[in-house]
VOBA-1610 file (N, C-alpha, C; in pm, whole numbers, padded with zeros to 5 digits, always signed):
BEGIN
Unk+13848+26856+01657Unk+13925+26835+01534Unk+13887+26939+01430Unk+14003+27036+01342Unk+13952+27119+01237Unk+13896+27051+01132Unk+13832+27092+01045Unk+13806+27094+00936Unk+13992+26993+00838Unk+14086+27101+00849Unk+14181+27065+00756Unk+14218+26920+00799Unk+14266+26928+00947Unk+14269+26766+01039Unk+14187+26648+00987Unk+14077+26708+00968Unk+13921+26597+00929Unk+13980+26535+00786Unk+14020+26662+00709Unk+13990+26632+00569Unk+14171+26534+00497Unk+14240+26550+00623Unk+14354+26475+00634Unk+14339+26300+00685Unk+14291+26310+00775Unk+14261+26177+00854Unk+14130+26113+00746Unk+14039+26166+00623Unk+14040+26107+00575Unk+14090+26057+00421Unk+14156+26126+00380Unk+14270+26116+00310Unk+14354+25988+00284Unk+14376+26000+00441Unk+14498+25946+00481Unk+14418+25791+00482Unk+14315+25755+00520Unk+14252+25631+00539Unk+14274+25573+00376Unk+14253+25638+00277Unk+14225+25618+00147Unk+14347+25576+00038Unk+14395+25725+00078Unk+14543+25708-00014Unk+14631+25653+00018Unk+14690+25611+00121Unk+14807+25504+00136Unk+14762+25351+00111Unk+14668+25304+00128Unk+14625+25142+00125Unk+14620+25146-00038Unk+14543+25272-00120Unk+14539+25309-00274Unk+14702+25251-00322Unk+14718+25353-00287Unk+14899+25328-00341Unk+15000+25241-00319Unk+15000+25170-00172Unk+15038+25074-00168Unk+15044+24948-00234Unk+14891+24953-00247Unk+14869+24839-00358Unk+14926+24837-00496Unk+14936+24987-00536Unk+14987+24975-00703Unk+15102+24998-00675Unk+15164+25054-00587Unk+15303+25029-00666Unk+15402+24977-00543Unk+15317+24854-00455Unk+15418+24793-00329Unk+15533+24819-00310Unk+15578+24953-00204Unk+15697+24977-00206Unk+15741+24880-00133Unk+15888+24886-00097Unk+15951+24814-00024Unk+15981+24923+00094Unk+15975+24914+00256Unk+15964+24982+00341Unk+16043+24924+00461Unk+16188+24945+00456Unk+16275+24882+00559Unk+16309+25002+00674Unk+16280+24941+00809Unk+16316+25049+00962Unk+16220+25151+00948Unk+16063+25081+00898Unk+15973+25165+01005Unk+15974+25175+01126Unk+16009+25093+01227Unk+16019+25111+01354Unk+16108+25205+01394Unk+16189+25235+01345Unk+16299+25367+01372Unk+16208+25513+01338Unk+16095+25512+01274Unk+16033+25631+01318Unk+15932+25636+01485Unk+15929+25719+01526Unk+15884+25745+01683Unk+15708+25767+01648Unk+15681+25706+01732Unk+15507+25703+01683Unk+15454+25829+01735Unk+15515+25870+01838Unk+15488+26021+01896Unk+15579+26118+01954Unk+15526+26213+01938Unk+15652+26386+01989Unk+15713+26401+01840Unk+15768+26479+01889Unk+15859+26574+01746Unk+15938+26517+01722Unk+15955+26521+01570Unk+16045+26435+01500Unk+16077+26494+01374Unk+16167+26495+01313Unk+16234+26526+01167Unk+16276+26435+01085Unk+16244+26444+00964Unk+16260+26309+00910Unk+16316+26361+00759Unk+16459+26324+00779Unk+16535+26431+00663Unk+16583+26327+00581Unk+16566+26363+00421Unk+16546+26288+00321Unk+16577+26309+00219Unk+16683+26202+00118Unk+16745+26257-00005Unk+16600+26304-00072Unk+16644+26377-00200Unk+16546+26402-00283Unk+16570+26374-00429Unk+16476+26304-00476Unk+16472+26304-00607Unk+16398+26333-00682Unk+16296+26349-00659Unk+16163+26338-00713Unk+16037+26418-00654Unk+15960+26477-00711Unk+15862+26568-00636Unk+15751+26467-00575Unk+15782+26341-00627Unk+15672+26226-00544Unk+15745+26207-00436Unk+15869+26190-00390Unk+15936+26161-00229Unk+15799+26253-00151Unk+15761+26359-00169Unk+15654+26400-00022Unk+15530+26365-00079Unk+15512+26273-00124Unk+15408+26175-00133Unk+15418+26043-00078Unk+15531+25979-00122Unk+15544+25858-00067Unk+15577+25824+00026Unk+15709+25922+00123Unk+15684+25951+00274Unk+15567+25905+00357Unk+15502+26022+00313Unk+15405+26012+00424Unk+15274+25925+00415Unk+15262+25826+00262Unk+15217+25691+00290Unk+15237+25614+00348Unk+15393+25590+00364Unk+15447+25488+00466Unk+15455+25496+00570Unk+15422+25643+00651Unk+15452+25665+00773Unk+15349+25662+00804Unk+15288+25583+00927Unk+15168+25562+01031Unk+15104+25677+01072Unk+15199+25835+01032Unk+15159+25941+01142Unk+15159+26003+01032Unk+15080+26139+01101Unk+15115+26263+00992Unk+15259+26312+00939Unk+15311+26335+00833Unk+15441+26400+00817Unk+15441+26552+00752Unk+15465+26648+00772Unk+15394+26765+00710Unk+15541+26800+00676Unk+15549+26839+00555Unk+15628+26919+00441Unk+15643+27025+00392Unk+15723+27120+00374Unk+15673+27258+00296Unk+15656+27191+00158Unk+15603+27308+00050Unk+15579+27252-00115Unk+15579+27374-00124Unk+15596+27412-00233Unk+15581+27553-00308Unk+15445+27639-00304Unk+15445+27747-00303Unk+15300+27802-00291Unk+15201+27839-00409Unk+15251+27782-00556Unk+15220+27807-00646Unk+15093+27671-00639Unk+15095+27554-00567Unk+15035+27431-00575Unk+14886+27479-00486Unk+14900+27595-00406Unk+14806+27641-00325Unk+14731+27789-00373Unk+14743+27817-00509Unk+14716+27949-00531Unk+14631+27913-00640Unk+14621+27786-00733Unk+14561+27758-00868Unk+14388+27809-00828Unk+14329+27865-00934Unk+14167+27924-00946Unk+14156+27804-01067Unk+14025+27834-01053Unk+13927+27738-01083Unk+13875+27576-01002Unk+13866+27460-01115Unk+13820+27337-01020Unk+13962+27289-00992Unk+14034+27344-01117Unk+14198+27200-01104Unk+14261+27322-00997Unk+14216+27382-00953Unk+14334+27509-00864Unk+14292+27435-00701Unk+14130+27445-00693Unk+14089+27431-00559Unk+14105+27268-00531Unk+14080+27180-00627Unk+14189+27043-00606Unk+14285+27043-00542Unk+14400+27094-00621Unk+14534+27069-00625Unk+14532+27129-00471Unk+14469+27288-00404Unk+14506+27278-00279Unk+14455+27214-00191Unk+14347+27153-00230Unk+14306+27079-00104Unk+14370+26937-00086Unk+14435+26942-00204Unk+14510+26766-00198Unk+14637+26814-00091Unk+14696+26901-00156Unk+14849+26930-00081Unk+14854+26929+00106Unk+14684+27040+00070Unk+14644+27024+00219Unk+14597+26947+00329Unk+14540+26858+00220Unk+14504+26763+00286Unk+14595+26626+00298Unk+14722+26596+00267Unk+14800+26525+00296Unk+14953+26578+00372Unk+14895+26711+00382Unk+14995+26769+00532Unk+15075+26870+00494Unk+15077+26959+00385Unk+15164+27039+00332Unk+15119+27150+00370Unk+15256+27264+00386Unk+15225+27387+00375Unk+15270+27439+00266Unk+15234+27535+00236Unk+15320+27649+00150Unk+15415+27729+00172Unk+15512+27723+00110Unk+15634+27846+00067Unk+15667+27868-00024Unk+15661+28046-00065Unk+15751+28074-00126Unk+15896+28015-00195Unk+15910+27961-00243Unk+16081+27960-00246Unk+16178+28076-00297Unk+16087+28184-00359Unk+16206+28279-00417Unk+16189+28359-00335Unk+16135+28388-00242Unk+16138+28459-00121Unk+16179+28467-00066Unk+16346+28468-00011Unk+16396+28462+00076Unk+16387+28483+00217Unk+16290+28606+00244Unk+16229+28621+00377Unk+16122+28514+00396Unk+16029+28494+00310Unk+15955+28380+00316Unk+16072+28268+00355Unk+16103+28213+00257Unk+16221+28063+00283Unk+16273+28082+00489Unk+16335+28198+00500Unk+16372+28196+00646Unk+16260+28165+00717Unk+16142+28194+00685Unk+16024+28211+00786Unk+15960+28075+00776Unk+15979+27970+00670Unk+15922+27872+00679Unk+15987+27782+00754Unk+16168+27850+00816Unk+16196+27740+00978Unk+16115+27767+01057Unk+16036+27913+01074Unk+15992+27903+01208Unk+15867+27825+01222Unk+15796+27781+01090Unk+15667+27727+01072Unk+15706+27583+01097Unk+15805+27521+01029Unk+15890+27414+01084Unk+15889+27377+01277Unk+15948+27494+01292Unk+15953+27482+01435Unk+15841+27463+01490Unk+15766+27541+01464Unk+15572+27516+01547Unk+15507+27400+01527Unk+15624+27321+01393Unk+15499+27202+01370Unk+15594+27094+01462Unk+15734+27106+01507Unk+15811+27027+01641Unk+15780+27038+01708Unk+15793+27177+01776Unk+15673+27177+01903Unk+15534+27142+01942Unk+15437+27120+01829Unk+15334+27092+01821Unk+15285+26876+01902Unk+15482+26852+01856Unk+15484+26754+01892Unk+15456+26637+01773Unk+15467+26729+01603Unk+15466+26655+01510Unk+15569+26622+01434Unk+15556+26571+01319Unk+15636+26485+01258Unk+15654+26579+01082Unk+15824+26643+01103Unk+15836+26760+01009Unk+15915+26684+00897Unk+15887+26641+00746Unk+15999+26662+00679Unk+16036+26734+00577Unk+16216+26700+00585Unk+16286+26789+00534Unk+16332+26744+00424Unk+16403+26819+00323Unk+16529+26792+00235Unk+16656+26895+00239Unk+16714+26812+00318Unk+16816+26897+00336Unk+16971+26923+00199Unk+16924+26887+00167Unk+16976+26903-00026Unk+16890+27049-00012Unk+16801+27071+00000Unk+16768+27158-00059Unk+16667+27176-00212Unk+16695+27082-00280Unk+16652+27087-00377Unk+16639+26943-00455Unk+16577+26925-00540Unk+16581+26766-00606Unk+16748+26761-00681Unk+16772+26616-00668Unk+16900+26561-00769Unk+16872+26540-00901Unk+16935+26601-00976Unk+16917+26588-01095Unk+17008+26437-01177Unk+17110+26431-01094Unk+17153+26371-01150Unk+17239+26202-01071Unk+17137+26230-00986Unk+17157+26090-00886Unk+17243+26080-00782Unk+17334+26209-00799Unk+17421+26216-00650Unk+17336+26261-00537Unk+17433+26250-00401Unk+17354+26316-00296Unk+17456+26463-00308Unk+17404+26562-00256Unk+17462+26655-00225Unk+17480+26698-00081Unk+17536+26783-00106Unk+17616+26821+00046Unk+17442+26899+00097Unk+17413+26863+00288Unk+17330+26938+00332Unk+17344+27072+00381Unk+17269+27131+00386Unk+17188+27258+00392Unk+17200+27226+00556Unk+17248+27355+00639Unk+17247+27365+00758Unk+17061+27390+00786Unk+16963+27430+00771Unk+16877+27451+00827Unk+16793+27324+00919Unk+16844+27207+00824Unk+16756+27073+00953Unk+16823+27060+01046Unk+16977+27130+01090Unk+17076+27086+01201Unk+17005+27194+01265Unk+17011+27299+01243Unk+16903+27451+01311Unk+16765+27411+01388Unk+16680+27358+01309Unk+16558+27236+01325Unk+16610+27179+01463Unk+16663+27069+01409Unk+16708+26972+01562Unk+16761+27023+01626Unk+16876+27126+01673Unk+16921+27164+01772Unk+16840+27286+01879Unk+16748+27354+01779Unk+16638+27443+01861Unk+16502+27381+01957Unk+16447+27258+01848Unk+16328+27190+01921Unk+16383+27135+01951Unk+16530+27045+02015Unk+16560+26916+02041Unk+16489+26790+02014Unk+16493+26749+01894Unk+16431+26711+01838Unk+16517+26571+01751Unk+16488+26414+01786Unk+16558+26345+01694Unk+16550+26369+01563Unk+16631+26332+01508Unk+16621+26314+01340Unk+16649+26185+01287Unk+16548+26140+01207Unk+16529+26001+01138Unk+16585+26035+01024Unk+16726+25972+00956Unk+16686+25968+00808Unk+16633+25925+00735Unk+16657+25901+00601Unk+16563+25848+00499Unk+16668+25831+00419Unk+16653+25707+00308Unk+16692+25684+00211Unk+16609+25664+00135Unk+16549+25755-00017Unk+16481+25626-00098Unk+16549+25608-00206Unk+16525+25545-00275Unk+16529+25480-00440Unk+16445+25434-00540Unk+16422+25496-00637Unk+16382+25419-00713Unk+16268+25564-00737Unk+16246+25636-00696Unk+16144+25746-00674Unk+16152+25858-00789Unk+16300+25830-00876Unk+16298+25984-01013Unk+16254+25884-01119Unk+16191+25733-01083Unk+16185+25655-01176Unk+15995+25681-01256Unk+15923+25706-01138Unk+15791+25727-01055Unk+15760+25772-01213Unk+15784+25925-01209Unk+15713+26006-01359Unk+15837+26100-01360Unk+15919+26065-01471Unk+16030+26133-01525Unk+15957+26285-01542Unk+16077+26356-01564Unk+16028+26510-01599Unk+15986+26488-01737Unk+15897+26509-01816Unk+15820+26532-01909Unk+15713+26391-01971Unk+15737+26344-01837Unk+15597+26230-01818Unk+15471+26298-01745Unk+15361+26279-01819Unk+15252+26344-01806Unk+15165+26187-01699Unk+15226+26111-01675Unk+15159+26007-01588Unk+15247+25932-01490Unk+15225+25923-01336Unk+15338+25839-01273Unk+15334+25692-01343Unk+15471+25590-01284Unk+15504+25467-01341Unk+15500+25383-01262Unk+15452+25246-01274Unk+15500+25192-01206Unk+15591+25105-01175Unk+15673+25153-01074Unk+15818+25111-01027Unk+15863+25051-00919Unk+15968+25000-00874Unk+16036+24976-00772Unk+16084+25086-00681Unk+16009+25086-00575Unk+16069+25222-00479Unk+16059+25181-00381Unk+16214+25206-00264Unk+16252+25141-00141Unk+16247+25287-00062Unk+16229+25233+00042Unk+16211+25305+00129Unk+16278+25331+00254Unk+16383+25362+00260Unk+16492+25306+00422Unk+16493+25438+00539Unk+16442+25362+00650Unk+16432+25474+00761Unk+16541+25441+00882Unk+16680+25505+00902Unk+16765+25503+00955Unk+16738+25489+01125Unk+16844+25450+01176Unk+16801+25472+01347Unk+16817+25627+01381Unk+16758+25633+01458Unk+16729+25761+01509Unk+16881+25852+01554Unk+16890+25960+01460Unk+16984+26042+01532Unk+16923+26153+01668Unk+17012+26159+01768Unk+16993+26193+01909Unk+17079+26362+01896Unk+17031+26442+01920Unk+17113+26564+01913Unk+17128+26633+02042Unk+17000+26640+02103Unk+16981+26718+02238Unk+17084+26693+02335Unk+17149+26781+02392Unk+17248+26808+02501Unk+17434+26732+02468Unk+17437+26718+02332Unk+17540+26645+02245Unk+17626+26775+02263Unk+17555+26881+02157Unk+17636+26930+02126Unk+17637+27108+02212Unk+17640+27128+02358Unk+17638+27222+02423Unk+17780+27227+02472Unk+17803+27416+02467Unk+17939+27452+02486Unk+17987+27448+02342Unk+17945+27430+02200Unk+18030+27397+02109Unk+18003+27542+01989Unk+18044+27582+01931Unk+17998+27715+01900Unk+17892+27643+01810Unk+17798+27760+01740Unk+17680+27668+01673Unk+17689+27697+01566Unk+17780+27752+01481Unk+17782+27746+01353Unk+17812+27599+01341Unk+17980+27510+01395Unk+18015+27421+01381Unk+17910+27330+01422Unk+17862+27330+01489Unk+17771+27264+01533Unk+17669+27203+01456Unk+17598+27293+01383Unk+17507+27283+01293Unk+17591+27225+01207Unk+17687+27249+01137Unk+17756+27201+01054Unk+17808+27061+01072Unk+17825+26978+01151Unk+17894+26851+01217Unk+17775+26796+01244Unk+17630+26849+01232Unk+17475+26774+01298Unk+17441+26766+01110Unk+17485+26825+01072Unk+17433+26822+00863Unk+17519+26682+00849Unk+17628+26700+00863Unk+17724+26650+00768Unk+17673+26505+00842Unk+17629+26485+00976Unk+17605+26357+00987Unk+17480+26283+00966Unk+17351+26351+00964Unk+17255+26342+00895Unk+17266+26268+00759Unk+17391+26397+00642Unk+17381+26350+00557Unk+17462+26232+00488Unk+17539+26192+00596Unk+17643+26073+00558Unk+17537+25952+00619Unk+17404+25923+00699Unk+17362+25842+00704Unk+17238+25784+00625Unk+17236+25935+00534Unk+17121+25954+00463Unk+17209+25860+00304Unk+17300+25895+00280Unk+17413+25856+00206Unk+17388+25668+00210Unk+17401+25677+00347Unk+17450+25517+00426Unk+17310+25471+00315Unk+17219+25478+00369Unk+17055+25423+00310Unk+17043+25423+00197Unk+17069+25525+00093Unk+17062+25534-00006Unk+17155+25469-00141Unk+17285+25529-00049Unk+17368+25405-00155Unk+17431+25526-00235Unk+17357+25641-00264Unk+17471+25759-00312Unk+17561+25788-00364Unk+17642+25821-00464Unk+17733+25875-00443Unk+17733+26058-00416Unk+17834+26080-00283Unk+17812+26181-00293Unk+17905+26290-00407Unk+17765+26453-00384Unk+17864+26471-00496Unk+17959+26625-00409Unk+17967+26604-00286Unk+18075+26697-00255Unk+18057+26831-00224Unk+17952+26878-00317Unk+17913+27029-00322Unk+17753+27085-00287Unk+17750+27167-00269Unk+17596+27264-00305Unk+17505+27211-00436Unk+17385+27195-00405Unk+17259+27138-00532Unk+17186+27308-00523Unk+17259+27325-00628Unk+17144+27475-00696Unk+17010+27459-00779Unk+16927+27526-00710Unk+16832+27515-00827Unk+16819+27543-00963Unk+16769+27505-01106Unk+16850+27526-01215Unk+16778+27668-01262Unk+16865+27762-01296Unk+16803+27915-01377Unk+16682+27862-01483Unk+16603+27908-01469Unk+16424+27881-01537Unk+16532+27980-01670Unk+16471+27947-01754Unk+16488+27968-01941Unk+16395+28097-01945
//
């Protein structure tokens, strides 16, 4: 076992029973996640706590990209902050990187093959304003390369947690809904793969929709131009 593994598994003993207790989510179709092999577990977004509260509820590791700015801080609050991220399963990316952003499917991919448990937001980006948005072909890319099910996710209640310019999380009502397993492998062969990918999003995200309760909002979620 590494070092980072070690410092996860005990983490993981600590912080979910922690949090559970304060803020008892509600956690419907855990059993629809797979206790083992590769798995994707694609998930509205609202909130920069969703890849926190994920992967409390889930029995297994769930590893996430996060930004790489959470892994670069100097001093005591720098070497914290990365060993927390790291130690509850995150990697780093770039996001304005575009060559970076492409390269973090393939890191994606190594952690399917690895035979772990990857999630996504296939929004792309957090909701600002409570719709779902249309998905991002890259988790249909995901599942159709590793063959790989995809679990959705619904949550709620999660932009309630610590609003943007709350300096402390809240405590709230946050549900948790884990869909039955979507099946992709050998579905969609012979079919060209743009469409493909495109018809594996759109159904992802209409079940992700289903859980959540949503309205969708039709279009692309941009990230907002920094001031």
């Amino acid at each position: 076992m590494t070092s980072d593994s070690g410092f996860y598994e005990v983490l993981h003993r600590v912080i979910p029973p922690l949090v559970k207790a304060i803020w008892r989510p509600t956690v419907i179709g855990l059993e629809n996640v797979p206790r083992t092999g590769g798995v994707i577990l694609a998930s509205n977004h609202l909130s920069f706590a969703d890849s926190v509260v994920i992967p409390v509820v889930v029995p297994r590791k769930v590893v996430f990209l996060a930004k790489s700015d959470y892994f670069t801080g100097r001093g005591v609050k720098g070497t914290a902050s990365r060993l927390w991220f790291e130690g509850i399963g995150m990697l780093p990316v770039d996001r304005d990187d575009k060559k970076a952003a492409l390269a973090s499917l393939d890191t994606a991919l190594e952690v399917l093959t690895r035979g772990e448990a990857f999630g996504i937001y296939p929004e792309g980006t957090r909701s600002r304003d409570g719709r779902l948005y249309r998905g991002r072909t890259g988790v249909a890319h995901l599942a159709l390369t590793a063959r790989v099910p995809v679990v959705p996710v619904g949550l709620t209640g999660t932009e309630k947690l610590q609003p943007v310019g709350s300096s402390r999380p809240r405590v709230v009502p946050v549900t948790v809904r884990f869909g039955t397993p979507i099946e992709v492998a050998g579905r969609y062969d012979g079919v060209p793969l743009g469409r493909a990918r495109r018809q594996v999003t759109d159904e992802i995200m209409a079940a992700i929709g289903h859980l959540s309760g949503q309205e969708p909002a039709g279009i692309y979620n941009e990230r907002p131009t920094e001031p």
